[in-house]
C-alpha positions as a Markdown table, in Angstrom:
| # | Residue | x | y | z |
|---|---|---|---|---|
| 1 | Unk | 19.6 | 38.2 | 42.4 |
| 2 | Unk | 18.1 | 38.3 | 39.2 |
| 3 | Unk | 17.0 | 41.1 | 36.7 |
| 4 | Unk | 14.9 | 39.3 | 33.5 |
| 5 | Unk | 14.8 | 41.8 | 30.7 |
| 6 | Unk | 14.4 | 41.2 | 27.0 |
| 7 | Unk | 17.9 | 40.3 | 25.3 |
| 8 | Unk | 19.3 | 43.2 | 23.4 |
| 9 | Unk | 21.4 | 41.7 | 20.5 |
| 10 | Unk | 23.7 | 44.1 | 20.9 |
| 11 | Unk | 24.6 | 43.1 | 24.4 |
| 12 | Unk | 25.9 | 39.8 | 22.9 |
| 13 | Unk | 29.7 | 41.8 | 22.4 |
| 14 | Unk | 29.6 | 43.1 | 25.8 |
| 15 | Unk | 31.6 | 41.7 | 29.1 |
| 16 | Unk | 29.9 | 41.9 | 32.4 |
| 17 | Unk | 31.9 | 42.3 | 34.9 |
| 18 | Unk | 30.4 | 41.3 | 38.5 |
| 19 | Unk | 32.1 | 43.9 | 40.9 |
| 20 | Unk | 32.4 | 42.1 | 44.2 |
| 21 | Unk | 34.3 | 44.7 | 46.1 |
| 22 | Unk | 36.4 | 47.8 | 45.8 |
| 23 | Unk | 39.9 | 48.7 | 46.2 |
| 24 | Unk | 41.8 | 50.3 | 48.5 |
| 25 | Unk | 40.8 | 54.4 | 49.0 |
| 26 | Unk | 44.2 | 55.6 | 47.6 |
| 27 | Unk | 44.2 | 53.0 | 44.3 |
| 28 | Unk | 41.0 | 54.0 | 44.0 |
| 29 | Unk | 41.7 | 57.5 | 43.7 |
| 30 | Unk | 44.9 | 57.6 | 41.4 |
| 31 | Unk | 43.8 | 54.9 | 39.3 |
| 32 | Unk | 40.3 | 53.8 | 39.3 |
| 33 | Unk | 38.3 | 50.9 | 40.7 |
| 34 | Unk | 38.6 | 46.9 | 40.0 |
| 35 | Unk | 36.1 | 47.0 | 36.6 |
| 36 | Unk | 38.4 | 50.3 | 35.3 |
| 37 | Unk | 41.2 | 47.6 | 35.7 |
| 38 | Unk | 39.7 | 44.9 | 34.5 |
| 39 | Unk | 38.4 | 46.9 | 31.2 |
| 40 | Unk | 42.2 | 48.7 | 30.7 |
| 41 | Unk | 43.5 | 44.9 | 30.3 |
| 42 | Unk | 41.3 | 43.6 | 28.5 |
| 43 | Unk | 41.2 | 46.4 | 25.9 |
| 44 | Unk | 37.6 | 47.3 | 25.7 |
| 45 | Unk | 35.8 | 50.5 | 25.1 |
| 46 | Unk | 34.0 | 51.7 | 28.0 |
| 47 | Unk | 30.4 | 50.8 | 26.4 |
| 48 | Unk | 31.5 | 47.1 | 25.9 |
| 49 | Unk | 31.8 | 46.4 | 29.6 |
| 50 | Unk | 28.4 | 46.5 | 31.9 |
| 51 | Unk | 29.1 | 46.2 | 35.7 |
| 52 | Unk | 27.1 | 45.2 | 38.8 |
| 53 | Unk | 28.1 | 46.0 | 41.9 |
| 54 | Unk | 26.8 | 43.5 | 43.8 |
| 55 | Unk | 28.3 | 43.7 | 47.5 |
| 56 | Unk | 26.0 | 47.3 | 47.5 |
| 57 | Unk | 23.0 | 44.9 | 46.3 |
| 58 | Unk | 22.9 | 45.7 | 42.8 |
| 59 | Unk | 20.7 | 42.9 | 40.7 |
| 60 | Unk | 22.6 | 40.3 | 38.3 |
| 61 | Unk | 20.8 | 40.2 | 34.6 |
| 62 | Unk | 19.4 | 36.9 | 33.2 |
| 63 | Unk | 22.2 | 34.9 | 31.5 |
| 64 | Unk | 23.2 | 34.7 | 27.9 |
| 65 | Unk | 23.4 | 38.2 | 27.9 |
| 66 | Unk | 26.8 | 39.0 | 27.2 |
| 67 | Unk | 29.8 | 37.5 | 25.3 |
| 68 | Unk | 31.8 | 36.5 | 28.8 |
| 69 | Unk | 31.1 | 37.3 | 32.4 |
| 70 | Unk | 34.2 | 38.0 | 34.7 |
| 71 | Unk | 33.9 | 38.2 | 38.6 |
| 72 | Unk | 36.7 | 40.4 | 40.7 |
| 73 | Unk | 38.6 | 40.6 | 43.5 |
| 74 | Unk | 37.0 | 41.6 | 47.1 |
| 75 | Unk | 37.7 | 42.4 | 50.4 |
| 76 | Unk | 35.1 | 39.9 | 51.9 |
| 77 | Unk | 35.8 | 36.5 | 52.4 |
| 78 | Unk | 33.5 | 34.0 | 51.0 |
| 79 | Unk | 33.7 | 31.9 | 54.2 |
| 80 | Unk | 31.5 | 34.4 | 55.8 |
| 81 | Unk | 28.7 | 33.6 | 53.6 |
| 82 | Unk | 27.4 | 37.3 | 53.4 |
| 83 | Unk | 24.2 | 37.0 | 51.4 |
| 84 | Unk | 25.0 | 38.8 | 47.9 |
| 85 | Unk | 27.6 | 36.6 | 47.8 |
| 86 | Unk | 25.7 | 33.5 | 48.5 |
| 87 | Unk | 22.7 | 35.3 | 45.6 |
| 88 | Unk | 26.0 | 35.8 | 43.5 |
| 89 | Unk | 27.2 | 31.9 | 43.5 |
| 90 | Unk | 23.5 | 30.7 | 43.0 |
| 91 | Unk | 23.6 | 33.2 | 39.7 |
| 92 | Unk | 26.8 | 31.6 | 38.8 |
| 93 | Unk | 25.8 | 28.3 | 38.9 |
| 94 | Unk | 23.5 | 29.0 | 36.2 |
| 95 | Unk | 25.4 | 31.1 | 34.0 |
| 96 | Unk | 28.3 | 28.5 | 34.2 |
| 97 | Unk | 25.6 | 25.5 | 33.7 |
| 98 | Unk | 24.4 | 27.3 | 30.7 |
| 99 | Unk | 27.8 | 27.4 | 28.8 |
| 100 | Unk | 28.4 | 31.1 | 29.0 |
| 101 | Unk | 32.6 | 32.0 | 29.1 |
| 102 | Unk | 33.4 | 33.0 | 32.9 |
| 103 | Unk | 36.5 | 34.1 | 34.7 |
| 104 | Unk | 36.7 | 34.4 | 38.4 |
| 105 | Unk | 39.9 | 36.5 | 39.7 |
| 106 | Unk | 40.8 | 36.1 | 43.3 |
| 107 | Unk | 37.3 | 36.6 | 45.4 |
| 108 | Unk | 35.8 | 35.8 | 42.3 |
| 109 | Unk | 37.7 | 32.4 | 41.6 |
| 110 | Unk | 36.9 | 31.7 | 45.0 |
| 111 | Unk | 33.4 | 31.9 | 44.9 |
| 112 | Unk | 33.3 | 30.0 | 42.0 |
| 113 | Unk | 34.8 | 27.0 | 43.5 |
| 114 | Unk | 32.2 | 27.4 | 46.7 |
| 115 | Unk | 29.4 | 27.9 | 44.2 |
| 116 | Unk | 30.5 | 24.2 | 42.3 |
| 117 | Unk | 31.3 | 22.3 | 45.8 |
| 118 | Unk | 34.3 | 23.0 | 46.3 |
| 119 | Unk | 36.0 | 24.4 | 49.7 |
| 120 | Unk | 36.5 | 27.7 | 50.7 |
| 121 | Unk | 38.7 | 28.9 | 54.0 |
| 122 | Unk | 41.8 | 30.6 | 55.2 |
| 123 | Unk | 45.5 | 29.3 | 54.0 |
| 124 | Unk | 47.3 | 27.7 | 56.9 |
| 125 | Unk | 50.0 | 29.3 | 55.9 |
| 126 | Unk | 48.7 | 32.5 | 56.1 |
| 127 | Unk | 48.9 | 35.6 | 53.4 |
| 128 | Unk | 50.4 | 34.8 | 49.7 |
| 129 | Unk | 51.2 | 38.7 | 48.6 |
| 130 | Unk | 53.4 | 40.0 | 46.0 |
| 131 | Unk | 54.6 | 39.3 | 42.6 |
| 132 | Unk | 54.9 | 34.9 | 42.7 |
| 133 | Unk | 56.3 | 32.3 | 40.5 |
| 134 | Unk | 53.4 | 30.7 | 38.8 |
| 135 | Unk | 53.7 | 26.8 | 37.7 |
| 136 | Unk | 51.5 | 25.8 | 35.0 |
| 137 | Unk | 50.6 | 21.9 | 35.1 |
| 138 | Unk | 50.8 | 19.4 | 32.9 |
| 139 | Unk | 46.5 | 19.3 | 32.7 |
| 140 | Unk | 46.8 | 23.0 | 30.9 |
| 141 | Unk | 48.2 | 21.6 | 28.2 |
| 142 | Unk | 45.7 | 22.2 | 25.4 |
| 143 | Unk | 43.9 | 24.1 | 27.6 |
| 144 | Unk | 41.9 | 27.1 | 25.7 |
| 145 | Unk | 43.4 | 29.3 | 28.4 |
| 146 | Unk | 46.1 | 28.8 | 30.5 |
| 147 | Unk | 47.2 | 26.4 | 27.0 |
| 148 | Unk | 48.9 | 29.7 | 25.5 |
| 149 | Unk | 51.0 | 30.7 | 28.9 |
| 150 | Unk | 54.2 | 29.4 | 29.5 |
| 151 | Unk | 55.8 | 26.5 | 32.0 |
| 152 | Unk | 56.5 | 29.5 | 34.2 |
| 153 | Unk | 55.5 | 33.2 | 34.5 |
| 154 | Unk | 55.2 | 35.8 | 37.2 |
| 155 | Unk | 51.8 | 36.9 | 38.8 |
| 156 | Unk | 50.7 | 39.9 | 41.7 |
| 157 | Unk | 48.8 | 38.1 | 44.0 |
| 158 | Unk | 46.9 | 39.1 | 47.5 |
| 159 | Unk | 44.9 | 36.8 | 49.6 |
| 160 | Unk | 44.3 | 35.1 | 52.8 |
| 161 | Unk | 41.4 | 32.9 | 51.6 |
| 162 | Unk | 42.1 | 29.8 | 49.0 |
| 163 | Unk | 40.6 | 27.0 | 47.2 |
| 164 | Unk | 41.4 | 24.1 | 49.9 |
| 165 | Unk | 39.1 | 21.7 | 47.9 |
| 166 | Unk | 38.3 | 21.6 | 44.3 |
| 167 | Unk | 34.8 | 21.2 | 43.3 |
| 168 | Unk | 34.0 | 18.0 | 41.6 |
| 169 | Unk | 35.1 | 17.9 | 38.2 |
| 170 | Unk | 37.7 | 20.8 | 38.6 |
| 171 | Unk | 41.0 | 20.8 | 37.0 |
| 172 | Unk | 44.3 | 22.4 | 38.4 |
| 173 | Unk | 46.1 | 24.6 | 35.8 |
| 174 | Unk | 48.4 | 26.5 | 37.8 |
| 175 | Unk | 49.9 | 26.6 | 41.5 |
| 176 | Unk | 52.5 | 28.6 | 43.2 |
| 177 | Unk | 54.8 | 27.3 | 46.1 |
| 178 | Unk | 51.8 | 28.3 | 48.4 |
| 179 | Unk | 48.8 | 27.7 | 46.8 |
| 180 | Unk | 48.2 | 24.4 | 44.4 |
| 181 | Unk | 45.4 | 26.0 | 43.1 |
| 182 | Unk | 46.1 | 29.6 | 41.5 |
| 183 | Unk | 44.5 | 28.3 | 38.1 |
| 184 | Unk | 41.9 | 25.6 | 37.7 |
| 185 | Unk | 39.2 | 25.0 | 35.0 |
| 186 | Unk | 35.6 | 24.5 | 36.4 |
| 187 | Unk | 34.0 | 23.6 | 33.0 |
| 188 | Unk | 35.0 | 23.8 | 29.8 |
| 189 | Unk | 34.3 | 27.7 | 29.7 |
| 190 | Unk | 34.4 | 28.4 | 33.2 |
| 191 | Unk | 38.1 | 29.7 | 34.9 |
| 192 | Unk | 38.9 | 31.3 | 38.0 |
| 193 | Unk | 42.6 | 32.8 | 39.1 |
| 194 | Unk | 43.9 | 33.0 | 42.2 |
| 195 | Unk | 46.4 | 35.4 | 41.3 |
| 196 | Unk | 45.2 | 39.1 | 39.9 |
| 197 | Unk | 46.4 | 39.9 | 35.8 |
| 198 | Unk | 44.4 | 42.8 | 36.4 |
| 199 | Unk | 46.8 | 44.1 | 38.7 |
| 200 | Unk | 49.6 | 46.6 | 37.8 |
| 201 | Unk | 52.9 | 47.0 | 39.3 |
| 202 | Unk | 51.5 | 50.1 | 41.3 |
| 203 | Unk | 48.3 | 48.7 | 42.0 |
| 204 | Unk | 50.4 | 46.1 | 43.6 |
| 205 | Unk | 52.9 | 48.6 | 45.5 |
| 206 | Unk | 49.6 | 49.6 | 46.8 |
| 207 | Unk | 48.9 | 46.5 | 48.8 |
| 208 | Unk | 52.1 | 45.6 | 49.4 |
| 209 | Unk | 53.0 | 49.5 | 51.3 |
| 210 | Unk | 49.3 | 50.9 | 52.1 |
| 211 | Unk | 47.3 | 48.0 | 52.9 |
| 212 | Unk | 47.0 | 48.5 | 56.9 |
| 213 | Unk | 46.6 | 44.3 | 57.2 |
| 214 | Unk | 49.5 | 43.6 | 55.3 |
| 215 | Unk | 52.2 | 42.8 | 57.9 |
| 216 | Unk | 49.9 | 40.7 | 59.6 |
| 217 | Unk | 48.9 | 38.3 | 57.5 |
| 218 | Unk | 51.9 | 37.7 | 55.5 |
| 219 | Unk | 52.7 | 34.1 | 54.4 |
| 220 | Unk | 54.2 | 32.1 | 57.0 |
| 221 | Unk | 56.0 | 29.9 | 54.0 |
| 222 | Unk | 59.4 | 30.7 | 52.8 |
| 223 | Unk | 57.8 | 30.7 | 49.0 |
| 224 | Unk | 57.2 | 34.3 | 50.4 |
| 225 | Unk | 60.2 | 35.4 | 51.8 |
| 226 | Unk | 60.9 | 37.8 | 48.6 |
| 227 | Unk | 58.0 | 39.4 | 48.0 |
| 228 | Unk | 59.0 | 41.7 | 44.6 |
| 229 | Unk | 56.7 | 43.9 | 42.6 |
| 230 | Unk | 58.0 | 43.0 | 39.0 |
| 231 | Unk | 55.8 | 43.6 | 36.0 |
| 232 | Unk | 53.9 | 40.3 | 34.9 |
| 233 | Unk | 52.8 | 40.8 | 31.6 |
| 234 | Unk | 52.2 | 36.8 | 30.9 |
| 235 | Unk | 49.6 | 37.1 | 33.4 |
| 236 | Unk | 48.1 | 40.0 | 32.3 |
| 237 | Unk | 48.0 | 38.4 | 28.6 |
| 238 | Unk | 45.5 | 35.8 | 30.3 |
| 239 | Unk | 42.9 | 38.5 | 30.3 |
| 240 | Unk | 43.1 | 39.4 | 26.7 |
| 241 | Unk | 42.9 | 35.6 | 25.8 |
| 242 | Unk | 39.6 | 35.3 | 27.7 |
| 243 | Unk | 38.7 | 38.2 | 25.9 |
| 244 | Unk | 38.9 | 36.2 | 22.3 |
| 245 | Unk | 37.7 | 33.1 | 23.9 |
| 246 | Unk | 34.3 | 34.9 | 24.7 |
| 247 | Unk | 34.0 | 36.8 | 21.6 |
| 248 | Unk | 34.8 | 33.4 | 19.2 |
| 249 | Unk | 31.4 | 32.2 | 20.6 |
């Protein structure tokens, strides 16, 4: 899944963002799709931001391309080895190889971690949804990153699938009570996030009150017992600090 075109200087400011799914029909509606969110956060002006669907087979561009590359949130698993995804991780290897600033959310992080060698499957524990207490560990210290978040900070997070294994050479950043991997560093310019700072309080209301799988997958762990919806504007921050990572290149 490759597109080889000449490099256009100008490119060199812009964000990809590697679209990987869509969101639910009503978000979708009221408040655009997961690159709208993605581009809100992170501040950018619509022509700075180049997407590529690539779950409806849209072809990836050569690396180098653009400042930072960020992969999104999907409602595939990558267990099921669907074959853009499997194209997708190939790309990634490359990109990530080749030094270029990416950040995996969710899905996203996910694949990342399959694409390395790490381990990709359902929880045990079932569903981790709603706003969570996030842990950063002592190995984000220093961290260009998660280094500027604090001990503690809330996150929106929805998902059935985790990172069971770390690929070699991975570092933990982050966990919640259900998931010791919600933040890990893949390379030194590679992230992914379990948890979604693209997601707003409504866009989380959304899953938490429309999804029609929500009840039954829920977490099976008492870490879940009080889902909330509270803003979580440390998270979100994470987004605008890969932002100045990618453009300090």
């Amino acid at each position: 899944m490759s597109c080889h075109r000449p490099t256009d200087p100008a490119l060199a400011r812009r964000f990809l963002i590697v679209q990987t799914g869509t969101t639910l029909a009503h978000l979708r509606a009221r408040h655009g799709d997961f690159p709208e969110w993605f581009r809100r956060c992170l501040r950018l002006p619509r022509a700075a931001v180049e997407v590529v669907r690539v779950d409806a087979g849209e072809a990836l561009p050569a690396h180098g391309r653009h400042a930072g590359v960020i992969v999104t949130g999907s409602g595939a698993m990558v267990s099921e080895r669907l074959r853009w995804s499997e194209d997708t991780a190939a790309w990634l290897r490359t990109v990530v190889d080749a030094g270029v600033p990416v950040l995996g959310v969710c899905y996203g992080h996910q694949l990342l971690a399959h694409a390395l060698g790490g381990r990709v499957d359902y929880h045990p524990d079932g569903r981790e949804v709603g706003t969570i207490d996030i842990e950063r560990l002592p190995a984000a210290a220093g961290d260009a990153l998660l280094g500027v978040a604090p001990a503690r900070f809330l996150a929106h997070a929805t998902h059935r699938q985790s990172v069971l294994e770390l690929p070699p050479g991975a570092v933990a950043l982050a966990r919640s009570a259900h998931d010791p991997h919600h933040a890990v560093r893949y390379a030194p310019r590679a992230w992914g996030l379990q948890f979604h700072p693209e997601f707003s309080v409504a866009a989380l209301r959304g899953y938490l009150h429309r999804a029609p799988h929500a009840a039954a997958f829920d977490c099976r762990a008492a870490c879940c017992a009080q889902r909330g919806d509270r803003p979580a504007p440390h998270a979100r921050r994470l987004l605008r600090r890969f932002r100045s990572i990618a453009l300090a290149r």
